[in-house]
C-alpha positions in Angstrom: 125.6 145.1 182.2 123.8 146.8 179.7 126.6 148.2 178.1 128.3 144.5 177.7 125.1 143.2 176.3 125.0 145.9 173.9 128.1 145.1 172.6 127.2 141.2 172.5 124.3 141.9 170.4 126.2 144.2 168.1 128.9 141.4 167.8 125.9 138.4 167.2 124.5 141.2 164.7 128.1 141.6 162.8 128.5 137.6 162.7 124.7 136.9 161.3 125.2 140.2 158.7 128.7 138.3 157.6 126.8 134.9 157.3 124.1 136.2 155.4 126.7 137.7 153.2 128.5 134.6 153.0 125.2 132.1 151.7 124.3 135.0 149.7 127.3 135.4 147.3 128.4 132.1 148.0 130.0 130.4 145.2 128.3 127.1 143.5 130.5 124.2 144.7 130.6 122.7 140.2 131.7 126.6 139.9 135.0 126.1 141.9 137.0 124.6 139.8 136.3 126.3 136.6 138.6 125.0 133.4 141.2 127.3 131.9 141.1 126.4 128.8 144.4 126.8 126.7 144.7 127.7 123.3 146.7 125.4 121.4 146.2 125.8 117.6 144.6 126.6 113.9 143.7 124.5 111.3 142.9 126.4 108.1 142.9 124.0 104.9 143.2 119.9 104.8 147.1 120.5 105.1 147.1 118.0 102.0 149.4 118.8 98.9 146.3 120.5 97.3 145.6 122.9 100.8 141.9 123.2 99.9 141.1 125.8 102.7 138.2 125.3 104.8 135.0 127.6 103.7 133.1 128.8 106.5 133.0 125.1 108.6 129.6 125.7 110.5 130.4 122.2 112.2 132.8 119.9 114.1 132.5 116.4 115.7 135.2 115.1 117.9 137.0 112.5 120.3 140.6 112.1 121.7 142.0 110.6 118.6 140.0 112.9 116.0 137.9 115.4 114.6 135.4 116.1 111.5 134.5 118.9 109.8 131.8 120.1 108.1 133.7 122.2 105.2 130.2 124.2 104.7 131.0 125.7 101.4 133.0 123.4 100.0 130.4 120.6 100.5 132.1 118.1 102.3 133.2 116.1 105.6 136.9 116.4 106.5 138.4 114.3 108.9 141.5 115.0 110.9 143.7 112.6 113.3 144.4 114.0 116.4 147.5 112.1 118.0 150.1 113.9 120.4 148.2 117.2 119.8 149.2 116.9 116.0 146.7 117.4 113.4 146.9 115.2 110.4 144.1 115.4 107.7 142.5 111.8 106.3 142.9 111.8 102.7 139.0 111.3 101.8 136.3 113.6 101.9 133.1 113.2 102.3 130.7 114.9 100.3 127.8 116.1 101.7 125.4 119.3 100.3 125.7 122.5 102.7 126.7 120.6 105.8 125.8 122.3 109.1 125.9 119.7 112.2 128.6 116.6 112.2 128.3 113.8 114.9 130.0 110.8 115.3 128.7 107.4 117.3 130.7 105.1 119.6 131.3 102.6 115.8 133.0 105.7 114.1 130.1 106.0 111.8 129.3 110.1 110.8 126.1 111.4 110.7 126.3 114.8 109.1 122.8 117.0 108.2 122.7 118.6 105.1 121.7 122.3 105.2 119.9 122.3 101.7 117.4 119.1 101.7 117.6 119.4 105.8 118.4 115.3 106.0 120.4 113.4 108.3 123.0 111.8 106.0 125.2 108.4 107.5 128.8 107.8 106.2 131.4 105.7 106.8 135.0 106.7 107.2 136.2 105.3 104.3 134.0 107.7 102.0 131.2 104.9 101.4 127.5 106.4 101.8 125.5 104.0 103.6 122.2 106.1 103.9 120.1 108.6 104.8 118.4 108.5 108.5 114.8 107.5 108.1 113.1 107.5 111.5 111.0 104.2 111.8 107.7 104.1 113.5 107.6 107.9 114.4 103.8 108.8 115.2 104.4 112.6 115.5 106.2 113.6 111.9 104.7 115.4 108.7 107.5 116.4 108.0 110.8 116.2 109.5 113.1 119.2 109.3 116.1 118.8 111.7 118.0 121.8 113.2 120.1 120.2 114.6 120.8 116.6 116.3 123.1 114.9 118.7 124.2 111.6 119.7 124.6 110.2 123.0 126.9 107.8 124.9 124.5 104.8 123.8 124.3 106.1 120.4 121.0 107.0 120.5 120.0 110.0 118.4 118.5 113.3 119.5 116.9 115.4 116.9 115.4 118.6 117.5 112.6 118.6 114.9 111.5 122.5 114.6 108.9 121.6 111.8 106.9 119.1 114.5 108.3 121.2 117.2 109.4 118.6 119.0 112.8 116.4 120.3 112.8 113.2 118.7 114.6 110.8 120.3 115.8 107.6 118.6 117.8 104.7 119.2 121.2 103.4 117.2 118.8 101.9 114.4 116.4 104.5 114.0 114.1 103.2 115.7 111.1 105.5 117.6 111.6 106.1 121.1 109.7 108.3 122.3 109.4 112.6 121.8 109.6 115.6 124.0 107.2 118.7 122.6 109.6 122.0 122.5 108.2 124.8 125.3 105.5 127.0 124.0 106.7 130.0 125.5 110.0 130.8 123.3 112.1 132.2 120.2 114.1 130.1 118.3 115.7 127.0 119.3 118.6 126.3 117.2 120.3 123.5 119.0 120.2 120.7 121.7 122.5 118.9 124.0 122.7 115.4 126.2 124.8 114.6 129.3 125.9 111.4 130.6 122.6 110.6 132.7 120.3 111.5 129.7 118.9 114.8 130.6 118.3 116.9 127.6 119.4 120.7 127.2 118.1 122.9 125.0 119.1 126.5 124.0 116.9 129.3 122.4 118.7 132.1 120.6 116.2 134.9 119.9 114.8 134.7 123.5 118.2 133.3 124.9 117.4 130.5 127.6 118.5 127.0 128.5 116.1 124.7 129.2 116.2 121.0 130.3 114.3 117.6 130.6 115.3 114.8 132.4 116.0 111.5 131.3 112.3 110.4 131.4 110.3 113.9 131.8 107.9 114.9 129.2 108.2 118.2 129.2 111.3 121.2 129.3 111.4 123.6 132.0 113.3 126.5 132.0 117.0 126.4 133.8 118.6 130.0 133.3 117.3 133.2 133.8 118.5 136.8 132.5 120.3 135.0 130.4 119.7 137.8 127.7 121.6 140.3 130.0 125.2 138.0 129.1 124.5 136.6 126.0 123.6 137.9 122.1 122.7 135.3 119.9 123.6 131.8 121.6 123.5 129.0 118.6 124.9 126.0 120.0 125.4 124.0 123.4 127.9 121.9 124.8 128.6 119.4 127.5 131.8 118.8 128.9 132.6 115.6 130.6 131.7 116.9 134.1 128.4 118.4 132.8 129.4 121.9 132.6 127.4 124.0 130.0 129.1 125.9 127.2 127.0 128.1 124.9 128.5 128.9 121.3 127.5 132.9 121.8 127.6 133.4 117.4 127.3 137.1 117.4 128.8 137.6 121.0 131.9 135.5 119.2 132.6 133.8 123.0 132.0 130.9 124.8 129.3 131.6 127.9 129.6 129.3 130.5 126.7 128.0 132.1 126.2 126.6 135.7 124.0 123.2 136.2 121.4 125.8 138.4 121.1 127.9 135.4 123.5 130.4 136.9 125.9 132.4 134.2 129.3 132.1 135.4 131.4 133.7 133.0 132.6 133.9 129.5 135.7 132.7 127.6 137.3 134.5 124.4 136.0 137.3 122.3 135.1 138.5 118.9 137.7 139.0 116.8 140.4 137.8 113.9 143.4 136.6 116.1 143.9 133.6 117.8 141.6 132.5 120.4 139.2 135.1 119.0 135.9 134.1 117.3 134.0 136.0 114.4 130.6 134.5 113.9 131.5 130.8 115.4 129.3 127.8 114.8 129.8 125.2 116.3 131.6 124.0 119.8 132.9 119.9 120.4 134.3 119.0 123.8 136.4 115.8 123.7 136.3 113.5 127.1 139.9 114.2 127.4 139.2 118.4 127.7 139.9 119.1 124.5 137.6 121.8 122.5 137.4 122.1 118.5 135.8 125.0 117.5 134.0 126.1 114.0 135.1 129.2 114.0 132.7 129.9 110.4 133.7 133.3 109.3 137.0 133.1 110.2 136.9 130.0 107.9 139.3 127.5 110.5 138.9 125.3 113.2 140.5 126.8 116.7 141.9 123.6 119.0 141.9 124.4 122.7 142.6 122.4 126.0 141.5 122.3 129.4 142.9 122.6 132.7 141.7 122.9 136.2 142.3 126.7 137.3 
């Protein structure tokens, strides 16, 4: 008797050692079905007649039908069709001092900051300059100076401030919303995100971290740790259209990817010349059709990817 309830207990012990095993390496369900993404192609210059090449692009904005790019050196805005996975450039620029960040809003209208006077300049497609953003009835600024700025689904506009050390949150006509202060405990935050339900990411490169705020919170809380074990110098952040995080890794030259509990899951590419290989990227846009567009700045192109379930 002893004997067989020895060897019960040994089997119960074997069954609760594998199910601790199991909820302890157990796989995030949002991690399951992680994207391949594809490589598909290069754009290098305007492909016009002329073939101005692009000169170190530090940003891209994008949606299913097209793309813009902020030609850094060459001061300008380039935009480029996207039909049938065949680029086509527009035949106006846009010219815009040192451009670092490009958005675009739900009307088509481009928001692009320029890197030397650090404003928030608005343009239409055809070329026309209609202004420069001016936030109205902000009680927090001395002095704006934008890092970098985003635009959600409702066009409202998210800029992270770094000379009021806030996030300034505005809606499609400038108008003061409200302001989340940036944590107190950091680095260097270089660049913001927003997903669908209005939570607010942030990402620190000199202490690299993630950090969110919900829609209405007042405050950012930390969502990744030992990030710095994975990543080098993470500049930018991107949403895709399930809410997975992607971090721009600039002097890692990959993508990270980032689970919603803060968990590293992986990264994508490498630093390098070839295709699919990053040196010093700047900038990452994720279409809601899966596509990503890539400022890859010291390679001086734009890499086109796609993604599919794995």
């Amino acid at each position: 008797m002893s004997v067989f309830g020895g060897n019960l207990m040994g089997k119960l012990s074997i069954l609760t050692i594998i199910m601790l095993l199991n909820c302890f390496f157990a796989i995030p369900s949002f991690a399951e079905n992680l994207l391949k993404i594809k490589y598909l192609q290069t754009v290098y210059d305007d492909e016009r007649p002329t073939q101005t090449g692009l000169s170190h692009p530090e940003g891209v904005a994008c949606t299913d039908d097209y793309f813009v790019v902020a030609d850094t050196d060459n001061n300008r805005l380039v935009q480029y069709t996207f039909a049938d996975k065949v680029v086509k450039a527009g035949e106006v620029d846009l010219p815009i001092n040192t451009p670092i960040v490009v958005q675009v809003n739900s009307k088509g209208v481009i928001y692009g900051l320029d890197g030397r006077d650090r404003r928030i300049l608005k343009l239409k497609a055809d070329g026309t300059e209609q202004e420069y953003l001016s936030p109205k009835g902000n009680p927090v600024s001395r002095k704006m100076v934008p890092r970098s700025f985003k635009i959600d689904k409702n066009d409202k506009v998210y800029i992270l401030d770094i000379s009021d050390e806030v996030v300034l949150i505005l809606d499609s006509a400038g108008n003061y919303l409200r302001h989340i202060p940036l944590p107190e405990q950091s680095g260097f935050f270089s660049d913001l995100a927003v997903d669908k339900q209005g939570t607010v990411f942030l990402v620190d490169s000199t202490e690299p971290g993630v950090y969110s705020a919900a829609q209405d919170a007042d405050k950012f809380t930390l969502l990744t740790k030992g990030l710095e074990e994975y990543v080098n110098f993470p500049t930018n952040i991107a949403l895709d259209s399930r809410g997975s995080i992607y971090l721009v890794d600039k002097h890692g030259g990959s993508l990270a990817l980032i689970g919603r509990d803060g968990s590293f899951l992986g990264h994508r590419f490498g630093y390098g010349w070839k295709e699919s290989q990053f040196y010093y990227p700047a900038q990452l846009c994720i279409s809601e059709g899966g596509y990503f567009f890539v400022a890859d700045r010291s390679n001086s192109r734009i890499q086109i990817f796609a993604a599919e379930e794995e």
